[in-house]
C-alpha positions in Angstrom: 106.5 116.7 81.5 103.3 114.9 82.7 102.2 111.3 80.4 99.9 112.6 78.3 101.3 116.0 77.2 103.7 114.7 75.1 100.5 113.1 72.9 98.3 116.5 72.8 101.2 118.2 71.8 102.0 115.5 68.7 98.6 115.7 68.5 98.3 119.4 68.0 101.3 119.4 65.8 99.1 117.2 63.4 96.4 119.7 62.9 98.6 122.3 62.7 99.8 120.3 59.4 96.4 119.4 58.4 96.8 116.2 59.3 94.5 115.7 61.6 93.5 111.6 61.2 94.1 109.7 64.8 95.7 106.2 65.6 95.4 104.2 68.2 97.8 107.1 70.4 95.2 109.8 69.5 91.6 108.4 70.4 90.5 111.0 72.9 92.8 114.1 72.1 91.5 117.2 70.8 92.0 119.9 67.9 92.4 122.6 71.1 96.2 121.1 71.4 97.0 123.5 68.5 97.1 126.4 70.6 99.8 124.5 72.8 101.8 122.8 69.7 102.4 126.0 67.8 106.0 127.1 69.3 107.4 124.2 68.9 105.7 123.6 64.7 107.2 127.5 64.3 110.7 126.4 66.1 110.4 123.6 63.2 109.5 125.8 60.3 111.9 128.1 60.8 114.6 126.1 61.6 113.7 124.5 58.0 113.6 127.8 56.6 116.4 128.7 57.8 114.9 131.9 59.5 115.8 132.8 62.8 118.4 130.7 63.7 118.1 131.9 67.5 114.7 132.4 67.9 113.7 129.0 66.1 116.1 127.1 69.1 114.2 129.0 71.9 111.3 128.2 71.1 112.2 124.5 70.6 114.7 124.3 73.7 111.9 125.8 76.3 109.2 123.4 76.5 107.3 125.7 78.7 106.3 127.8 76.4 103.9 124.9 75.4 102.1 125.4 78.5 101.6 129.1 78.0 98.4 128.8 76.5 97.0 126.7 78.6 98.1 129.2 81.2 96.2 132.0 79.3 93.2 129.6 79.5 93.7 129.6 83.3 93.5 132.9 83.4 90.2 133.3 81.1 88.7 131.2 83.1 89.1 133.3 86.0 88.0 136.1 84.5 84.8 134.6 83.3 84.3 132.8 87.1 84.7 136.9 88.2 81.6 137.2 86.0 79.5 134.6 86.9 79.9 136.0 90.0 79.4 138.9 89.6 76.4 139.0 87.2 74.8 136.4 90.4 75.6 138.1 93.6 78.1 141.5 92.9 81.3 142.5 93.1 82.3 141.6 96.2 81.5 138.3 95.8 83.3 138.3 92.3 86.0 139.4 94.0 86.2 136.9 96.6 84.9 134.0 93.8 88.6 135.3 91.8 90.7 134.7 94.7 88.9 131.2 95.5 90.0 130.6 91.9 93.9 131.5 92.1 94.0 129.3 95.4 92.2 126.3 93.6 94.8 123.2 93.7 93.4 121.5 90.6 93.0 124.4 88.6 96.4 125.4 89.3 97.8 122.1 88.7 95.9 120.9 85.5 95.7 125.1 84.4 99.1 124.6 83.8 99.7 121.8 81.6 99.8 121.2 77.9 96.9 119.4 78.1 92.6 119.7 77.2 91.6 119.5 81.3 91.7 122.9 81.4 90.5 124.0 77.7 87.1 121.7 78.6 86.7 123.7 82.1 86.8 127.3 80.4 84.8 125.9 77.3 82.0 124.9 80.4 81.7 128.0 81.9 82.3 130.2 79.3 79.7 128.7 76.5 77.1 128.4 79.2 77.9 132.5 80.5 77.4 133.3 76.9 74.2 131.1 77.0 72.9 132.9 79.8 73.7 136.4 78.2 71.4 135.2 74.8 68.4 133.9 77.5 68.6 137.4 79.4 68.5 139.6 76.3 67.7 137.3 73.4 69.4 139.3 70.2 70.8 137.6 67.0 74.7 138.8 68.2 74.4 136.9 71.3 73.0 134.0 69.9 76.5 133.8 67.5 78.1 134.7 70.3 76.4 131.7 72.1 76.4 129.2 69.2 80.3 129.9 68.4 80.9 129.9 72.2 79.3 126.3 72.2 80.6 124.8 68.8 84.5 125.7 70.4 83.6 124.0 73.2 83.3 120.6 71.1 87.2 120.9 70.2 88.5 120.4 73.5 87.1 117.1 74.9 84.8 114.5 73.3 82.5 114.6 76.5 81.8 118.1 75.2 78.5 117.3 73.7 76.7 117.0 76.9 76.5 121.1 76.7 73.7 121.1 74.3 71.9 118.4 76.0 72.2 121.3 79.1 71.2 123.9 76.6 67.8 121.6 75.1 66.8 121.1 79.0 67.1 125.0 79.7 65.0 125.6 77.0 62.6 122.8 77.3 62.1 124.0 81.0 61.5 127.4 80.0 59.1 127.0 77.1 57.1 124.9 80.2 57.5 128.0 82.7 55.8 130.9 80.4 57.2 133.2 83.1 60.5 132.7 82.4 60.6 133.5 78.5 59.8 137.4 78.6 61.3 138.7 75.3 62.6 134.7 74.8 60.3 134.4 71.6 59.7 130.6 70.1 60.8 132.2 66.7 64.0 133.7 68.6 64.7 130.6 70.0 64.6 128.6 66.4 66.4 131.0 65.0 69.3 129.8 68.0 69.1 126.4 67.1 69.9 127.1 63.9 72.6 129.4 64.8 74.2 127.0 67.0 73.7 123.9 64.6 75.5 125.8 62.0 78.0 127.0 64.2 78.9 123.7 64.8 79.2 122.4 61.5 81.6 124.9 60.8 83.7 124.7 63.7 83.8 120.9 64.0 84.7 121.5 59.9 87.9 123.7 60.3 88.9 122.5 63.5 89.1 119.3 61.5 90.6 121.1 58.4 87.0 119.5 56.3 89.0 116.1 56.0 86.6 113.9 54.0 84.3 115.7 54.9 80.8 113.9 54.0 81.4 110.5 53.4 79.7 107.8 53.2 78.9 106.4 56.9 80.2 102.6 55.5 83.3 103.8 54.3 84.2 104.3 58.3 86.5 101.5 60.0 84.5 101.6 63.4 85.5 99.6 66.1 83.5 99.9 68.5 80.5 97.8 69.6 78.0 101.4 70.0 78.8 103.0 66.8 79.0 99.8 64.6 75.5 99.1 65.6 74.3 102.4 63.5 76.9 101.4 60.6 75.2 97.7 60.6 71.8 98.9 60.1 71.2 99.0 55.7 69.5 101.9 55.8 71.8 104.0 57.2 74.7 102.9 54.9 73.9 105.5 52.1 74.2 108.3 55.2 76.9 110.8 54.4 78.2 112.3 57.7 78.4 116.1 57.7 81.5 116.3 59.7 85.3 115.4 59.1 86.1 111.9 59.6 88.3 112.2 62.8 85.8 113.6 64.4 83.8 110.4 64.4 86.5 108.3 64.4 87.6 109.9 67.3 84.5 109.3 69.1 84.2 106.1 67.8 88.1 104.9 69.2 87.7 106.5 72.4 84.1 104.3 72.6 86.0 101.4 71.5 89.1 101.8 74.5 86.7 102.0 76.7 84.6 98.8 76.2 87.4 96.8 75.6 89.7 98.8 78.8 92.7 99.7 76.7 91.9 103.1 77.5 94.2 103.3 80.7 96.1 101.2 83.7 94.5 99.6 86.6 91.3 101.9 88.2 92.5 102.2 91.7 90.3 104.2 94.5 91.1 103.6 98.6 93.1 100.3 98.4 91.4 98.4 96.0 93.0 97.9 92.3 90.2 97.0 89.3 91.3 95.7 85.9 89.2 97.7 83.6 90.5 94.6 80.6 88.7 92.7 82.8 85.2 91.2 81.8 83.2 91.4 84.8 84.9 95.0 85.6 82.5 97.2 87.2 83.6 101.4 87.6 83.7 102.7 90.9 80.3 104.7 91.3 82.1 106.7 94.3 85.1 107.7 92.5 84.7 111.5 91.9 83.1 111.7 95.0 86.0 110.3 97.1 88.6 112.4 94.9 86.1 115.6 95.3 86.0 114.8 99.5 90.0 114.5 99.6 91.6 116.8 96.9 89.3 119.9 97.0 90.3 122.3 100.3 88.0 121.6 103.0 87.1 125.3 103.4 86.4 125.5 99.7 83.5 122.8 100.5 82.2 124.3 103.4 82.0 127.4 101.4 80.0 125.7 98.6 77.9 123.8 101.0 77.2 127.3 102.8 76.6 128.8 98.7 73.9 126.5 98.2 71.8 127.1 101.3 72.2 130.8 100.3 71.0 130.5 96.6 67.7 127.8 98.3 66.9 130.8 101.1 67.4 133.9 98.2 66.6 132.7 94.7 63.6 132.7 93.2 63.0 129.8 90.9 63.1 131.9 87.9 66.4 133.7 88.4 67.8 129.9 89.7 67.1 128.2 86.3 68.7 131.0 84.3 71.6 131.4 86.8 73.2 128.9 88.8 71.0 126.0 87.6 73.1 126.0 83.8 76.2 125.5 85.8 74.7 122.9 88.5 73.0 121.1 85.5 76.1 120.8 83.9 78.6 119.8 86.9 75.9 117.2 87.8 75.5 115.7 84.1 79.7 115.8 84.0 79.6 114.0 87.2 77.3 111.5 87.1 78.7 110.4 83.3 82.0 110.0 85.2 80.6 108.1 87.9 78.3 105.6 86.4 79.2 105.7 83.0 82.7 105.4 82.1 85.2 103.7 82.4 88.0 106.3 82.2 88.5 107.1 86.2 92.2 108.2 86.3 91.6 110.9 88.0 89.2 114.7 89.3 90.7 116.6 86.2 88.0 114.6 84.0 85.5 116.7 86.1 87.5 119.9 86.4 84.7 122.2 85.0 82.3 121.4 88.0 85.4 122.7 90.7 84.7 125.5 88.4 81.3 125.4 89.3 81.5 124.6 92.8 84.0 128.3 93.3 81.2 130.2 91.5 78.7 129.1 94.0 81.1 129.4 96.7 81.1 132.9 95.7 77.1 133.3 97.2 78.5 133.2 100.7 80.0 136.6 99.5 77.3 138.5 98.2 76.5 142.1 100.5 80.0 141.0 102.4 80.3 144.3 103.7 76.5 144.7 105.0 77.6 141.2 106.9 78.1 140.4 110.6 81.3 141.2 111.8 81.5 137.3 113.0 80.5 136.0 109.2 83.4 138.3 108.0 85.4 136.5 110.5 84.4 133.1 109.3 84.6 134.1 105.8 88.0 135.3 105.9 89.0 132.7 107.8 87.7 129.9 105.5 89.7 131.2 102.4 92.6 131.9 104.3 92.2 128.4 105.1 92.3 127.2 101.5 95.1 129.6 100.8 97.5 128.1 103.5 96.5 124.3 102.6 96.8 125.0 99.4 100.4 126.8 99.7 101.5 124.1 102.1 102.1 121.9 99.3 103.4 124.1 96.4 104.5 124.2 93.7 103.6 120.4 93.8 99.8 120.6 93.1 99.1 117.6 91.1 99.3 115.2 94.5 97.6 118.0 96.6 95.6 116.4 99.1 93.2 118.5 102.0 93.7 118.0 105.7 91.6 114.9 106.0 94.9 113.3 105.3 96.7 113.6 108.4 100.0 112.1 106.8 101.1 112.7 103.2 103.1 109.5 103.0 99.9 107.8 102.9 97.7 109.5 100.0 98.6 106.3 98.1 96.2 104.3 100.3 93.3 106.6 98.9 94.0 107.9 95.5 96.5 107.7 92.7 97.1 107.9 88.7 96.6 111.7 87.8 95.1 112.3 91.4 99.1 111.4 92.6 101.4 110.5 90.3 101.3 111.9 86.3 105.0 111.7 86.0 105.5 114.9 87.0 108.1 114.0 89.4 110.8 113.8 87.1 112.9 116.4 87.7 112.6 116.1 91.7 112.9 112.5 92.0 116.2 113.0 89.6 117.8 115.7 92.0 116.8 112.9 94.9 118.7 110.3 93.2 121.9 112.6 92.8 121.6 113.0 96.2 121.4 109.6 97.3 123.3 107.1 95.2 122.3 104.5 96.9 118.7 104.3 97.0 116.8 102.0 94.2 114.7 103.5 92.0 111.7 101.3 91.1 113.6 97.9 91.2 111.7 95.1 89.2 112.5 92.8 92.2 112.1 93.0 95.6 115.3 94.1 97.1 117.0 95.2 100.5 118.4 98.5 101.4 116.3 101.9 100.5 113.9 101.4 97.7 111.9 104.6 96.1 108.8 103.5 94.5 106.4 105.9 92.6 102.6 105.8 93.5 101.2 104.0 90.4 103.3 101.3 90.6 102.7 100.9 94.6 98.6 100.6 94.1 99.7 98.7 90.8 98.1 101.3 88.6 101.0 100.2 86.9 102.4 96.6 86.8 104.8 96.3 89.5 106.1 92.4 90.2 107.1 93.2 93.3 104.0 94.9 94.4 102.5 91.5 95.7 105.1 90.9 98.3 105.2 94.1 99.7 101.5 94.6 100.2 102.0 91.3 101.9 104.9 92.4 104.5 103.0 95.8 104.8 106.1 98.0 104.2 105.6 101.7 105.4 107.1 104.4 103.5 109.6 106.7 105.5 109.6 109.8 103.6 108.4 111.1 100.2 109.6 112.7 97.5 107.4 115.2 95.5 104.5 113.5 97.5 104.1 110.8 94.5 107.4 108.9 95.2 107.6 107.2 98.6 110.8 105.7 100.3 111.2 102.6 102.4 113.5 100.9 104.3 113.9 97.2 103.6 116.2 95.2 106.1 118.6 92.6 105.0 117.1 89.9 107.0 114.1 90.0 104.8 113.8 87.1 102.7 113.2 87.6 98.8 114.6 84.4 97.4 111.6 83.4 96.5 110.8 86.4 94.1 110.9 86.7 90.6 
C-alpha cells in the first residue's frame, strides 16, 4: 500500500455514504475513489447485514481488489490510445501505439494503484477523443457524448478544469480558420456549450450527492488567500453557487495547502531539498522536465521526437488542430501549470496524461509500417524492444523505474525522489529484507555504526531525517538497494557520532 491510497479509498468510502464534505486529509481527493472504495463499503455492509459471511471477509481481507478498477482504467485507456491512433495514422500504428502503452513504466506503475493518477490520464484522452468525434461529425449524440465525457473528467482531479479551457481554444481557433468548420455550424456549436455546461452541473451535482447545493457564496469557510478574495468582494455575497459545497471547498483547500506549503514534504529535484513552508520558496521550473528526461524509456522519447517531425512533414494544418493539436494543447497546458505554477511537485504522475499523449504521437512513426524501409523496420523494432527490456529490467518494481541515463540504480536518489522513488511501496520487500538480515537498522533516528537501511525520502530529506545532515557531510555511499527506494550502507565503528542528537 502506497501513502496516499489509504486516503482516496476513505475518501471514496465517504461518497459512497453520501458523505462527501472534506477535512484537512481530503483537500485534493476526488469523487472517482468510489469506484475503488466499493469492495471494501460492500465487505462492510454485509458483514453488518449479516449476509455473506464468506464473501463479505474476501472482499475486506484482499486489498487488491481495490486496485481493480483502477486496473480496468488502465486498460480503457489503452484501448482509447489504440484509437487515437488509429483514427491519426491506421492500424498499424495503433497497434504498435498499444504495445508502447503496455510497456509504459508510469502507466503501469500509477495504472495500478487505488489512486486518481490514472482516472485523470483516461479522463484526458478520452473526453478530448470524444471531442474530436463531435468536431468531425457535429451531431447532438456526440455532443452528450462529448459534454458527459468532459463533465466525468472533473471528478477525478481538481486540475481537471483546464480541459474546457483546451475545448474554448479549439473552438476559438476554428471559428477564426472558416476552413476548418465544414458542417461545424455556430448554432451547433451553442447548442455544445450548453450541452456541456449542463452536463457539468449534473455531474459535479451527483458526484457530490447535491450537498448544499446552492448556497450562499458567504456561508463558505474559505481559507485561502485566491478564493477569499471573490467571497470579500459585497457584491458577490448574495451569489448562490450552483454546485455542492465540497466541490468548492475542495478547490478552495487544495488552493489554501498550497500557498501556505502544507500540501506535501520537502520539493526535492537533483540534490537540492526546497521547503515549500518556506516564504521565499520558489518551484523548480525544470521539474517535469528532469523527471520526463530520466523516468520515461529513452526509446519511447526518441520515438516521440521522431512522431513529431512526422506529423510537421505530413499534416496539414487543418487535420493537426483537430488531431494531435487537442492532445499537445493539453499535455502542454498540464505541463507548464505543473512547472511554473504549483507548488505540488512530488512527482511525473501529476502529468501522467501527457505520457499518454507523448505514446499516441509516438505511434506516427508507425503509420504505413509495412510500406517502410526494411532499415526503419529495423530501427522501429529495435526502439520498442528497447523500451520493453528497460522497462522489464526493473519489474514488477515500477514506481522507482529509472531509463538508462542512470548508469547505477543505487544512485536515483541523487536525481529524483517522493513518488518518482519512494511512495511506500516498499513495504513488503523491505520487511522480507529485514527477516533476512537481523542485524541491519532500519531508518535509525541517530546516526549509528554497522549496516543502516535508509529509505529515499528520508536520504534527500523529503522527509525529516536528523541524521541526514551528517551523512551528507561524510558522503556515505550506498552498497546495495532494496526495491530500488531503500538503500544500504556500511558505517564503520571508527566513525565518530558522539556528537549527534
Amino acid at each position: 500500500m502506497t501513502y496516499d491510497e489509504p486516503l482516496h479509498l476513505e475518501y471514496g468510502a465517504r461518497i459512497l455514504h453520501l458523505q462527501p464534505d472534506r477535512d484537512g486529509h481530503f483537500d485534493s481527493m476526488m469523487p472517482i475513489s468510489a469506484l475503488n472504495a466499493a469492495p471494501r463499503v460492500t465487505a462492510s455492509y454485509l458483514e453488518e447485514s449479516h449476509l455473506f459471511p464468506h464473501f463479505s471477509a474476501f472482499l475486506k481481507k484482499k486489498f487488491r481488489l481495490t486496485r481493480v478498477p483502477t486496473v480496468l482504467a488502465t486498460v480503457v485507456l489503452n484501448s482509447l490510445v489504440y484509437l487515437w491512433v488509429y483514427d491519426l495514422y491506421g492500424a498499424e500504428a495503433a497497434l504498435a501505439a498499444g504495445l508502447l502503452c503496455v510497456f509504459s513504466p508510469n502507466l503501469i506503475a500509477h495504472g495500478t494503484l487505488a489512486t486518481t493518477d490514472m482516472y485523470h490520464a483516461l479522463g484526458v484522452v478520452g473526453s478530448l477523443y470524444c471531442f474530436r468525434q463531435f468536431l468531425l461529425q457535429p451531431t447532438t449524440a456526440r455532443a452528450l457524448v462529448s459534454g458527459f465525457a468532459l463533465a466525468l473528467a472533473q471528478i477525478t482531479k481538481p486540475f481537471a478544469l483546464f480541459l474546457y479551457a483546451v475545448v474554448c481554444l479549439a473552438i476559438v481557433f476554428a471559428l477564426f480558420r472558416r476552413s476548418l468548420l465544414g458542417s461545424l455550424t455556430s448554432k451547433r456549436l451553442l447548442g455544445f456549450s450548453v450541452i456541456a455546461a449542463a452536463a457539468f452541473v449534473i455531474t459535479i451535482n451527483v458526484a457530490y450527492s447535491f450537498d448544499r447545493t446552492f448556497a450562499r457564496l458567504d456561508s463558505y469557510r474559505l481559507q485561502s488567500q485566491f478564493f477569499s478574495r471573490f467571497q470579500q468582494r459585497a457584491l458577490l455575497h448574495w451569489v448562490r453557487i450552483p454546485f455542492p459545497y465540497p466541490f468548492l471547498q475542495g478547490l478552495d483547500m487544495t488552493k489554501h495547502n498550497e500557498e501556505s506549503g502544507d500540501c506535501c514534504g520537502g520539493i526535492y529535484l537533483l540534490g537540492e531539498l526546497r521547503d515549500p513552508k518556506d516564504k521565499n520558496f520558489r518551484a523548480f521550473k525544470s521539474y517535469f522536465a528532469v523527471a520526463v528526461f530520466f523516468k520515461e524509456p529513452i526509446a519511447l522519447q526518441v520515438l516521440f521526437l521522431c512522431g513529431l517531425l512526422w506529423i510537421a512533414r505530413n499534416r496539414s494544418l487543418n487535420d493537426f488542430v483537430f488531431g494531435e493539436g487537442l492532445l499537445l494543447g493539453a499535455a502542454v497546458i498540464l505541463i507548464l501549470w505543473a512547472s511554473f505554477f504549483n507548488k505540488v511537485q512530488m512527482g511525473v504522475r501529476h502529468i501522467l496524461p501527457a505520457l499518454a499523449v507523448e505514446i499516441v504521437i509516438a505511434g506516427a512513426c508507425f503509420s504505413h509500417f509495412s510500406c517502410k524501409p526494411r532499415a526503419v523496420k529495423a530501427v522501429l523494432s529495435a526502439l520498442t524492444l528497447w523500451v520493453a527490456v528497460s522497462v522489464a529490467s526493473y519489474y514488477p518494481h515500477m514506481i522507482p523505474y529509472m531509463n538508462e541515463w542512470v548508469t547505477d540504480r543505487r544512485l536515483s536518489y541523487r536525481i529524483l525522489a517522493d513518488s518518482n522513488l519512494d511512495w511506500g511501496q516498499n513495504n513488503g520487500v523491505v520487511a522480507e529484507f529485514m527477516r533476512q538480515n537481523p542485524d541491519v537498522i532500519l531508518n535509525p533516528q541517530e546516526s549509528l555504526t554497522g549496516r543502516i537501511l535508509v529509505d529515499a525520502n528520508r536520504l534527500t530529506g523529503v522527509l525529516e531525517w536528523p541524521p541526514r545532515e551528517f551523512w551528507l557531510e561524510k558522503g556515505y555511499q550506498p552498497v546495495a538497494h532494496v526495491g530500488y527506494a531503500h538503500l544500504l550502507f556500511v558505517i564503520p565503528p571508527s566513525e565518530n557520532t558522539a556528537h549527534l542528537p
